[in-house]
Residue frames as a rotation matrix with the C-alpha (Angstrom) as fourth column:
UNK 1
0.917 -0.132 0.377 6.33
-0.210 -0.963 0.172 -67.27
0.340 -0.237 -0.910 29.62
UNK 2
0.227 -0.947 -0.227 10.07
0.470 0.310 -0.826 -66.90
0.853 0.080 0.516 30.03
UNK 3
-0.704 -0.684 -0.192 12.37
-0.711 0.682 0.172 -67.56
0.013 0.258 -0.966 32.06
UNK 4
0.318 0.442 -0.839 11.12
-0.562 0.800 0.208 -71.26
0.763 0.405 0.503 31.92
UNK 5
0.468 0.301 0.831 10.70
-0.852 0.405 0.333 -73.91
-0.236 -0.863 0.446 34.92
UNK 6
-0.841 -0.534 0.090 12.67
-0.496 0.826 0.268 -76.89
-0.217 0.181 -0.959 34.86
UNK 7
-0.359 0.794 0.491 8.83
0.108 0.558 -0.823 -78.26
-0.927 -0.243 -0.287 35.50
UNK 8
0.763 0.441 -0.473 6.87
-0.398 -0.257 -0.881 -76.53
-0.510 0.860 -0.021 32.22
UNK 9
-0.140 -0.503 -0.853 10.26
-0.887 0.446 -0.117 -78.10
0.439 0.741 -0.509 30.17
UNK 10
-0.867 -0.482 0.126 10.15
-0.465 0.874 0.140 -81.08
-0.178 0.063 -0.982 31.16
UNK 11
-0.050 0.986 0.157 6.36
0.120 0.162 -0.979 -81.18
-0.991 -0.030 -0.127 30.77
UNK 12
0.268 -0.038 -0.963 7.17
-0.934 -0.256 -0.250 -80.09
-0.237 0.966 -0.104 26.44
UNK 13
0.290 -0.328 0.899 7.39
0.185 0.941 0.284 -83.20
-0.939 0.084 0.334 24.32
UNK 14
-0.619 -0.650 0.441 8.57
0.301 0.323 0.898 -83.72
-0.726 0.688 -0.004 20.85
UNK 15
-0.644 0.578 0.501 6.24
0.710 0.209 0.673 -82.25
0.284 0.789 -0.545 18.59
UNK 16
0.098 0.372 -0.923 4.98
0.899 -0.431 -0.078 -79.97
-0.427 -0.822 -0.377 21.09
UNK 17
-0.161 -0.166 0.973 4.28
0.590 -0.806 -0.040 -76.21
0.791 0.568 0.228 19.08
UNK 18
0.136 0.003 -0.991 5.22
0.937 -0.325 0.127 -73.34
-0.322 -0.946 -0.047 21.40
UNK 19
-0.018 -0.439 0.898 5.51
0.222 -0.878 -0.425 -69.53
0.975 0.192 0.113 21.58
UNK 20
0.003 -0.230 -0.973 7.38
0.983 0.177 -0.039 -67.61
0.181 -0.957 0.226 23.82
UNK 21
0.603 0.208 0.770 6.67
-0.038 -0.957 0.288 -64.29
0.797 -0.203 -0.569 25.53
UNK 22
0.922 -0.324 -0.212 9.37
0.233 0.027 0.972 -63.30
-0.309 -0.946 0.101 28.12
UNK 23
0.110 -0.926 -0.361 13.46
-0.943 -0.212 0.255 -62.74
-0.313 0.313 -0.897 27.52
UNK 24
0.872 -0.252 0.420 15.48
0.472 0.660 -0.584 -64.64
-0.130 0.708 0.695 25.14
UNK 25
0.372 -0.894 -0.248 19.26
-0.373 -0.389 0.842 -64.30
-0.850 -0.221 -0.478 25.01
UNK 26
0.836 -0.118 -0.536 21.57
-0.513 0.181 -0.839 -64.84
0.196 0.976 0.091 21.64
UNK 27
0.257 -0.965 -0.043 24.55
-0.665 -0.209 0.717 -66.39
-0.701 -0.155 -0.696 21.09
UNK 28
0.785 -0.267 -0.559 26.65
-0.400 0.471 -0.786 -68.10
0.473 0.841 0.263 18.41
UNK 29
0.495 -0.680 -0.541 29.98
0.549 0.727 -0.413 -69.75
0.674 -0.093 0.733 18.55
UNK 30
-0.321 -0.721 0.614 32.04
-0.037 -0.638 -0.769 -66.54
0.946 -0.269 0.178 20.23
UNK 31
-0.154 0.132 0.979 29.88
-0.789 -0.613 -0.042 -66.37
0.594 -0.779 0.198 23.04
UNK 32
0.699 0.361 0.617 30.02
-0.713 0.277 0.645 -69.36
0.062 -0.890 0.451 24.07
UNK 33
0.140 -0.979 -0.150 33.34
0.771 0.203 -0.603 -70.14
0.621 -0.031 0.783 24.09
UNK 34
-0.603 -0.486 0.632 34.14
-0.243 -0.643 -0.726 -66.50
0.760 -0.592 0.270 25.94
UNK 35
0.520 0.706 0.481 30.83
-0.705 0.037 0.708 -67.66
0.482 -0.707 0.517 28.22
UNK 36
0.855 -0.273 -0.442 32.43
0.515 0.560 0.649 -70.94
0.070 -0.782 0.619 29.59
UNK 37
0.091 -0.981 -0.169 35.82
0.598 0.190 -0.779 -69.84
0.796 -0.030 0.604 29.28
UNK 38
-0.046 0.036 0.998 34.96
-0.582 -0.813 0.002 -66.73
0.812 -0.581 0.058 31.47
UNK 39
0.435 0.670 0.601 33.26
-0.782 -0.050 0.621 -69.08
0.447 -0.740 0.502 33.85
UNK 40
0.831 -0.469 -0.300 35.75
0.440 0.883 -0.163 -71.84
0.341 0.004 0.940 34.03
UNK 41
-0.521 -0.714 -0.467 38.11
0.721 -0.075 -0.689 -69.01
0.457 -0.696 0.554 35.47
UNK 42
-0.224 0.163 -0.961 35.82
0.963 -0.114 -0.244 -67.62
-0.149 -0.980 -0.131 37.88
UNK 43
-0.990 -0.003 -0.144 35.41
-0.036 -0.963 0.266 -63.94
-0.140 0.269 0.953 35.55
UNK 44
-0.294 0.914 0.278 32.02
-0.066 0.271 -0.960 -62.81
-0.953 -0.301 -0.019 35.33
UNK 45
-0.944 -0.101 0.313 29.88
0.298 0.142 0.944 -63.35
-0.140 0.985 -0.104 32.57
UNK 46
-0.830 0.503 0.241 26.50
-0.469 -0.863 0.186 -61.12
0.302 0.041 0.952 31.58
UNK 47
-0.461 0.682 0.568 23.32
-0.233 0.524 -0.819 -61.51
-0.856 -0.510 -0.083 33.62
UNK 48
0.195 0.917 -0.349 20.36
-0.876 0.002 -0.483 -63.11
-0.442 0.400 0.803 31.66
UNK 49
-0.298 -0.500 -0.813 22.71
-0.704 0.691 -0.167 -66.34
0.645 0.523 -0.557 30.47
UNK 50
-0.953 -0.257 0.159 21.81
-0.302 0.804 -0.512 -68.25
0.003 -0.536 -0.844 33.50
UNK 51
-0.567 0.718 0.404 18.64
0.275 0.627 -0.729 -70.46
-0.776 -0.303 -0.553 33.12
UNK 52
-0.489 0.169 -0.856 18.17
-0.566 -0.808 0.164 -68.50
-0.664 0.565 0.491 29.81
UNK 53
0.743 0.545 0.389 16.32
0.334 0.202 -0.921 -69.39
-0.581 0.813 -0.032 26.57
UNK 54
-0.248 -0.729 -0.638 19.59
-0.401 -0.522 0.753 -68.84
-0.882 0.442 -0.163 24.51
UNK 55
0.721 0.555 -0.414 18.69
-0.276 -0.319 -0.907 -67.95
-0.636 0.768 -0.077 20.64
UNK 56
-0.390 -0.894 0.222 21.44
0.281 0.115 0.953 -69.17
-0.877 0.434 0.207 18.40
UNK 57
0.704 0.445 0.554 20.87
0.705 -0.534 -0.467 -66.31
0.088 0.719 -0.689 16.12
UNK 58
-0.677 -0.725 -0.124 23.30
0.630 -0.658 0.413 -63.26
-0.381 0.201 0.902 14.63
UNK 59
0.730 0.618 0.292 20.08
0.681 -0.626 -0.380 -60.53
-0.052 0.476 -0.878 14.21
UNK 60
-0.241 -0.287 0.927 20.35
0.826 -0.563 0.040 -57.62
0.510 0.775 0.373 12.36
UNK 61
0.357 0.654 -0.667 19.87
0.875 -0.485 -0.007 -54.42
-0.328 -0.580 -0.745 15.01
UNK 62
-0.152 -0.521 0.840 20.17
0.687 -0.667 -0.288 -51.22
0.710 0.533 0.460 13.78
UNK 63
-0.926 -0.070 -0.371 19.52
0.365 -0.415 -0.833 -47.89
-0.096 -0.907 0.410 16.32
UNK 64
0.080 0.895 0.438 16.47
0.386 -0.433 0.815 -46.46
0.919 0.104 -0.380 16.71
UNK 65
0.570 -0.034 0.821 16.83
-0.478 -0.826 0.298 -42.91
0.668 -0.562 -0.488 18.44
UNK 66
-0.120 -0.600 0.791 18.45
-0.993 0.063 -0.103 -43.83
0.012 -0.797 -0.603 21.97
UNK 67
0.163 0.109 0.981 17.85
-0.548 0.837 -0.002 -47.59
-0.820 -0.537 0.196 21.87
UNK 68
-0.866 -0.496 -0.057 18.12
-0.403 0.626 0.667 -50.37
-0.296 0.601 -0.742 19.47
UNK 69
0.643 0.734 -0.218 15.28
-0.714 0.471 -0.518 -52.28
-0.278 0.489 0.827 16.73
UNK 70
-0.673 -0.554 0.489 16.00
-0.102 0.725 0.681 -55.60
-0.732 0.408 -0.545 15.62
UNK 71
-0.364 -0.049 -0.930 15.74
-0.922 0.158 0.353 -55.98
0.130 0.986 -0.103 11.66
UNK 72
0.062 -0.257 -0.964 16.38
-0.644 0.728 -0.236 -59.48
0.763 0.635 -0.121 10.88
UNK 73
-0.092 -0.196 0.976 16.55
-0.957 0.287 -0.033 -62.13
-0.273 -0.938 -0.214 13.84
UNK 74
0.482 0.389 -0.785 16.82
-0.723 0.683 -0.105 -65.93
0.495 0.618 0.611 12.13
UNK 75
0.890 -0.061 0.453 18.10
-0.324 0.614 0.720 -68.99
-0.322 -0.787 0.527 13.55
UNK 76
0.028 -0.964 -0.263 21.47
-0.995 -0.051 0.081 -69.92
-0.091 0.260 -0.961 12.89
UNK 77
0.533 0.446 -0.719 22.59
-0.477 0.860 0.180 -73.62
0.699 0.247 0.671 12.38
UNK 78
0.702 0.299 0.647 22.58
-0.711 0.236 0.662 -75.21
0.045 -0.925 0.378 15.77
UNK 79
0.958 -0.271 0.096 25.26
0.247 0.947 0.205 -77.79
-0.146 -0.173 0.974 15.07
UNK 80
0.314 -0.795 0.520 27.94
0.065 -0.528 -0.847 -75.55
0.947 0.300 -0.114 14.59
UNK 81
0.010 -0.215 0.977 27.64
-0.975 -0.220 -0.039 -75.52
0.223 -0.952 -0.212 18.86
UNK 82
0.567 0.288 -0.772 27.54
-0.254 0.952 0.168 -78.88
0.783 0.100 0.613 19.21
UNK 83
0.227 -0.564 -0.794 30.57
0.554 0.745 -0.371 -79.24
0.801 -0.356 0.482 21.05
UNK 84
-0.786 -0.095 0.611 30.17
-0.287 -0.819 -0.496 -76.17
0.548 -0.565 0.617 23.04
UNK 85
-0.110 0.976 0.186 26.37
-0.609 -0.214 0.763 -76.22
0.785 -0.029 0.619 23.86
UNK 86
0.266 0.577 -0.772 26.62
0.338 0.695 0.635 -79.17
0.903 -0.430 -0.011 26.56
UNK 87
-0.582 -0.344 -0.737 28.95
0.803 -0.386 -0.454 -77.41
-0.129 -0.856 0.501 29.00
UNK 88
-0.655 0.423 0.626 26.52
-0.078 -0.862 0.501 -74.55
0.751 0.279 0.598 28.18
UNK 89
0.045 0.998 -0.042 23.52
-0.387 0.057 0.920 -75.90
0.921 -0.025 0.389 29.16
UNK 90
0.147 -0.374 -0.916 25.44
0.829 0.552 -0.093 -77.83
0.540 -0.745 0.391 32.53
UNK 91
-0.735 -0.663 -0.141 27.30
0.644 -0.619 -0.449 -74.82
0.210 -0.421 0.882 33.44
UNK 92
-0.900 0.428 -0.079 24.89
-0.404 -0.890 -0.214 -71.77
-0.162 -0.160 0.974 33.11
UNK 93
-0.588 0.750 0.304 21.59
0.350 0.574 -0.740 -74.34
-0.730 -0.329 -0.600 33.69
UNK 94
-0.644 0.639 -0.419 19.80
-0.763 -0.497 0.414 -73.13
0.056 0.587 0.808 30.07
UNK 95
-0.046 0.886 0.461 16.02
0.040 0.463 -0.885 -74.10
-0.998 -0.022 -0.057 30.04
UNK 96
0.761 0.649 -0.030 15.11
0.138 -0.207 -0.969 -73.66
-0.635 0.732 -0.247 26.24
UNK 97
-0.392 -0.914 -0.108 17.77
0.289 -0.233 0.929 -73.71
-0.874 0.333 0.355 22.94
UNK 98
0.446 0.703 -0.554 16.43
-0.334 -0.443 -0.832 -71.87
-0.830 0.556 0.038 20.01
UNK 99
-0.458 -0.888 0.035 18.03
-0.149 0.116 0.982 -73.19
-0.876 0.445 -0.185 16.40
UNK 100
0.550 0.513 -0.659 17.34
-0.713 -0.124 -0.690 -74.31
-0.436 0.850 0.297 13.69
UNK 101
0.058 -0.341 -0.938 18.68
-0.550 0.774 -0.315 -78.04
0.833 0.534 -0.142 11.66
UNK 102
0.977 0.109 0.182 19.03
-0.212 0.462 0.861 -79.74
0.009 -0.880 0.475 15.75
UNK 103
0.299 -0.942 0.153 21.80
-0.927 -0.325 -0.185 -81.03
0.224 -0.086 -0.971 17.58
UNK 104
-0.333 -0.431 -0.839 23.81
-0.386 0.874 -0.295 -83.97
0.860 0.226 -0.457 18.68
UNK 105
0.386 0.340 -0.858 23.05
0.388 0.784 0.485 -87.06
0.837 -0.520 0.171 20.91
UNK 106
-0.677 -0.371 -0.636 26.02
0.728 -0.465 -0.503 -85.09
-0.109 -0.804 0.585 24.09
UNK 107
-0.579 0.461 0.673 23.70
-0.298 -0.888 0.351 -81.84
0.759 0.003 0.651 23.34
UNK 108
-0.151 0.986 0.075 20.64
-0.553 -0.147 0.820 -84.15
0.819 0.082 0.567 24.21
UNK 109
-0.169 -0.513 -0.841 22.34
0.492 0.696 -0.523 -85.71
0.854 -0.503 0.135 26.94
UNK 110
-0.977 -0.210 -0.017 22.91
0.159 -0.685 -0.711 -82.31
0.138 -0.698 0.703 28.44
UNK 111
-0.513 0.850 0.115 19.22
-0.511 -0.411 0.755 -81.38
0.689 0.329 0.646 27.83
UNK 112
0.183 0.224 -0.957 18.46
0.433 0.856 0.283 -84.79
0.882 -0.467 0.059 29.93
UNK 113
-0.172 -0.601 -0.780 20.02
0.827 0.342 -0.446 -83.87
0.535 -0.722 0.438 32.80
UNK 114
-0.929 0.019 0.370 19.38
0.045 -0.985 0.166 -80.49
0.368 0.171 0.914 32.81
UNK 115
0.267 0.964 0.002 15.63
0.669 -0.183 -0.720 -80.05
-0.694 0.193 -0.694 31.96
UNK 116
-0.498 -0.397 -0.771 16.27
-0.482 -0.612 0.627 -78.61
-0.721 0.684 0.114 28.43
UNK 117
0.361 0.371 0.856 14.54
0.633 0.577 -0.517 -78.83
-0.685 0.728 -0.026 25.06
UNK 118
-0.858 -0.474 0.197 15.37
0.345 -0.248 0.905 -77.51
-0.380 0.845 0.377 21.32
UNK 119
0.472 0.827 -0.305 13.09
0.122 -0.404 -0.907 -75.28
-0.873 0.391 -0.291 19.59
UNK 120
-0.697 -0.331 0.636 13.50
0.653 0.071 0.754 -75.53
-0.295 0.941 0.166 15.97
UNK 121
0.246 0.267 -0.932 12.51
-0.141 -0.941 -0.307 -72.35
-0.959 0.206 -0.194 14.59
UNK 122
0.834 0.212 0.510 11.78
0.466 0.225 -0.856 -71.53
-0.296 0.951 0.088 10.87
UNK 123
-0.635 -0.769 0.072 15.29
0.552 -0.386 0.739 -71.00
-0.541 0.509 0.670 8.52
UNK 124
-0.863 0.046 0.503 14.43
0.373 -0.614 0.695 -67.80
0.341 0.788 0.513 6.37
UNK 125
0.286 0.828 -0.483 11.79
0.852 0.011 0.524 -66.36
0.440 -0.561 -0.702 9.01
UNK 126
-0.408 -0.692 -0.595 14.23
0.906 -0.228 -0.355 -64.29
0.110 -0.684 0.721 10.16
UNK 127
-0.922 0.229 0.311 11.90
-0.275 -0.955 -0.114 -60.87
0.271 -0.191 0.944 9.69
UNK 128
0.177 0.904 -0.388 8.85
-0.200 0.419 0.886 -62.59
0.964 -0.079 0.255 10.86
UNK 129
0.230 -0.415 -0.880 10.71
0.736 0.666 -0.122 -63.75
0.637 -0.620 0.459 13.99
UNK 130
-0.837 -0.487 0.250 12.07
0.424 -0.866 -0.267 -59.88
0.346 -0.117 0.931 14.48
UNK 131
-0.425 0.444 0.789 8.54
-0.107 -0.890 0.444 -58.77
0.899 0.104 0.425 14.82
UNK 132
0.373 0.381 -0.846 8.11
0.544 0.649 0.532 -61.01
0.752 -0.659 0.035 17.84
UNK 133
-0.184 -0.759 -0.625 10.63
0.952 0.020 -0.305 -58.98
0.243 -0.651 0.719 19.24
UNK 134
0.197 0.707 0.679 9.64
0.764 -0.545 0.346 -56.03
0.615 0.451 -0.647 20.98
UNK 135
0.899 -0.436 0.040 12.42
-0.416 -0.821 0.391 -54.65
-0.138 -0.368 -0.920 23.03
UNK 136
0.263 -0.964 0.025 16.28
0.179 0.023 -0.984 -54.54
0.948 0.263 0.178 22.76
UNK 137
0.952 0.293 0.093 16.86
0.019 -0.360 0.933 -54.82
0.307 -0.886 -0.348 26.69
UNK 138
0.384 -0.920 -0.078 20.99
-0.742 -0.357 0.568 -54.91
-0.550 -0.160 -0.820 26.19
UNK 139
0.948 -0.272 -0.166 23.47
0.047 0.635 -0.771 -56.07
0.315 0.723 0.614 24.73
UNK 140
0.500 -0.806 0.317 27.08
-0.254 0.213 0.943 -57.43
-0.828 -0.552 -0.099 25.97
UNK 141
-0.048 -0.797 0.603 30.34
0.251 0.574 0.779 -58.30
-0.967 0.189 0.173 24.30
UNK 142
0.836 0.404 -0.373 29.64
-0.095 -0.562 -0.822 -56.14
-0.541 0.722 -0.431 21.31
UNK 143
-0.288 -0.900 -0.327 33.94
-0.845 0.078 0.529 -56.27
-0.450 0.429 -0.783 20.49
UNK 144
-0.565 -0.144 0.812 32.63
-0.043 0.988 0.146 -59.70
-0.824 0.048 -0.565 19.12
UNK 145
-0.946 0.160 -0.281 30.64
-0.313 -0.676 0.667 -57.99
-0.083 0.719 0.690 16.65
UNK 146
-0.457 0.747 0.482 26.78
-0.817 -0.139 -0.560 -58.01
-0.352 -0.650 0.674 16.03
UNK 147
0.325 0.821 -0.470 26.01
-0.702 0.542 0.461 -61.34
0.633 0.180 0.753 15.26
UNK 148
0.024 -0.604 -0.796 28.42
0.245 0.776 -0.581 -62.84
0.969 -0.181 0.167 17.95
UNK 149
-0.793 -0.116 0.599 27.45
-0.460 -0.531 -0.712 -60.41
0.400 -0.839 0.368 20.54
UNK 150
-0.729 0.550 -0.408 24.64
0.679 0.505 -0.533 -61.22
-0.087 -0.666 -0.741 23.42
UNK 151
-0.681 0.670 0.297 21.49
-0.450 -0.702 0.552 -59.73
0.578 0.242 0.779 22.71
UNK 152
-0.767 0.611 -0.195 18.95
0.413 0.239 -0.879 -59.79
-0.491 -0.754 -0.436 25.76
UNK 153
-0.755 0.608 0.247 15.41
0.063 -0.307 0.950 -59.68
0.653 0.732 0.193 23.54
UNK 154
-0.562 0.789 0.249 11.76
-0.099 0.235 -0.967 -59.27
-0.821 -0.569 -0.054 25.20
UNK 155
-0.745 0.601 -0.289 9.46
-0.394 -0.047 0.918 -60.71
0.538 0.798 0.272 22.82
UNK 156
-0.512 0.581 0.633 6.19
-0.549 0.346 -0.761 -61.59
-0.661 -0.737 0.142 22.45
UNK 157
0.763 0.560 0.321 4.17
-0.180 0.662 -0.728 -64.89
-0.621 0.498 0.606 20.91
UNK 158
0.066 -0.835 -0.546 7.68
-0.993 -0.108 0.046 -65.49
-0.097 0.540 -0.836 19.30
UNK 159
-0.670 -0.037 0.742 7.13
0.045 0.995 0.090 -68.62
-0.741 0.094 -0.665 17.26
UNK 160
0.671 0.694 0.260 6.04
-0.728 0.552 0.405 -70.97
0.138 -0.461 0.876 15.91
UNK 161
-0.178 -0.984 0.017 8.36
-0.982 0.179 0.064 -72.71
-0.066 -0.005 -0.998 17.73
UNK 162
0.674 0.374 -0.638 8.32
-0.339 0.923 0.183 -76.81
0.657 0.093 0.748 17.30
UNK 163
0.241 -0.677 0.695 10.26
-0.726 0.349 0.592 -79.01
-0.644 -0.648 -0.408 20.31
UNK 164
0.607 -0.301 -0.735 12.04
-0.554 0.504 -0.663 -80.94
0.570 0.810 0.139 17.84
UNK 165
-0.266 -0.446 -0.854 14.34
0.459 0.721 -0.519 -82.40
0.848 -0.530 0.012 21.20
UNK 166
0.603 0.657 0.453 12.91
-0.271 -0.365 0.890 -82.96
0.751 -0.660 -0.042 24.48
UNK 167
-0.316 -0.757 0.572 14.67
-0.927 0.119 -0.355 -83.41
0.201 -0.643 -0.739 28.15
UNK 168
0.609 0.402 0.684 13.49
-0.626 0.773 0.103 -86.78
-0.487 -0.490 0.722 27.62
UNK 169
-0.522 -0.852 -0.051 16.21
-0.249 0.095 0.964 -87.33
-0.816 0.516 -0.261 25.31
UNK 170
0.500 0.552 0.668 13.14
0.627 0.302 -0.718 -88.18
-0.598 0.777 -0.194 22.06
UNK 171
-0.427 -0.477 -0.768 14.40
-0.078 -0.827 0.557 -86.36
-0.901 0.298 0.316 18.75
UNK 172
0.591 0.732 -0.339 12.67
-0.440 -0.059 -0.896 -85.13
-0.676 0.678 0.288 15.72
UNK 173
0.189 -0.726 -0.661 15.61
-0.971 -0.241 -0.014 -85.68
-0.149 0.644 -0.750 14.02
UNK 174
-0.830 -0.212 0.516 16.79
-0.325 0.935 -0.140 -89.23
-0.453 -0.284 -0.845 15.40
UNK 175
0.380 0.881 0.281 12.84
-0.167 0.364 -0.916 -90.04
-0.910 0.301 0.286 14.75
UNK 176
0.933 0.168 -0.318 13.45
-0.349 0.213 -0.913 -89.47
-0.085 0.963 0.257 10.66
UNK 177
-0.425 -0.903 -0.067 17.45
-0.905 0.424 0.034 -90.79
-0.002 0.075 -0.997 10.81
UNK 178
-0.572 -0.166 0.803 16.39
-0.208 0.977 0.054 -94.01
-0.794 -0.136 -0.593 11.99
UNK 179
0.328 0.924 0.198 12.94
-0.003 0.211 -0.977 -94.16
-0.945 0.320 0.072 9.81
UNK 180
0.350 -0.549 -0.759 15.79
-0.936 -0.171 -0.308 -93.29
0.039 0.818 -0.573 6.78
UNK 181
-0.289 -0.674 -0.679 17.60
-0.904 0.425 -0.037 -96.08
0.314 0.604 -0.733 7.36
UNK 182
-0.504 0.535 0.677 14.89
-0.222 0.678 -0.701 -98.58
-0.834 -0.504 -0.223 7.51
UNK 183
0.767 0.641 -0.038 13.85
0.068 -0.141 -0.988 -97.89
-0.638 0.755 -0.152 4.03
UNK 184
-0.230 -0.930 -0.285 17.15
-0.899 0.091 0.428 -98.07
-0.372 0.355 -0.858 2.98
């Protein structure tokens, strides 16, 4: 259940299958670049970012009557933030990164330090993932258009997610890199 305890992450290991019932925040490259920059001079930046589960996802929402349905919600690839994502996760304390392909060794640094893990989420799930989602509780920074805006989601049983990097610094990835180049 979201938000997430530093304790219950740091208690997720590698390999660890989760779903998550509770908010879940988006963002891609724009928003988190206007997130630190905001916060690096002292402007505010939208609730639900701090200690968040942040989705690196561009969903598809269309309206529905007075509120908003989300279409299409997939993971985005997760190394495109790389060099953002650690002052992310420092700055606005995120418990949980949603993605998809994982990130770099300074990500999993930040994750350390933190209490942070990666959920690798399924590529081409992206309506399967949507039905998890089961309210549209706002959205911010829309001028950034809608796959760069902040979408605040309530979902439920959203997953299966897989910890693919834990706040012990362990990676799925790193795991099959090294096992690659042993068999080399």
């Amino acid at each position: 259940m979201t938000p997430l305890s530093e304790r219950t992450v740091r208690g997720l290991k590698v390999g660890d299958m989760v779903y998550l019932t509770g908010s879940v925040v988006t963002g891609r490259d724009e928003m988190h670049i206007r997130a630190i920059e905001n916060s690096r001079h002292g402007r505010p930046v939208p609730e639900g970012i701090e200690g968040s589960v942040l989705f690196h996802c561009g969903p598809i929402v269309v309206r529905d009557g007075g509120g908003w349905k989300v279409v299409a919600a997939g993971p985005t690839t997760s190394a495109r933030m790389d060099s953002l994502e650690p002052e992310m996760i420092r700055r606005f304390g995120i418990r949980a990164v949603i993605g998809k392909g994982g990130m770099s060794k300074e990500v999993g640094d930040a994750m350390r330090e933190v209490g942070c893990v990666y959920l690798a989420a399924v590529g081409g799930a992206a309506v399967s993932i949507a039905e998890s989602i089961v309210e549209v509780c706002g959205a911010d920074w829309q001028d950034l258009g809608m796959a760069e805006a902040i979408w605040r989601f309530r979902t439920e049983r959203m997953g299966p997610l897989v910890v693919a990097m834990d706040s012990e610094g362990n990676s799925l990835y790193e795991n099959v890199r090294s096992r690659l180049v042993k068999d080399v």
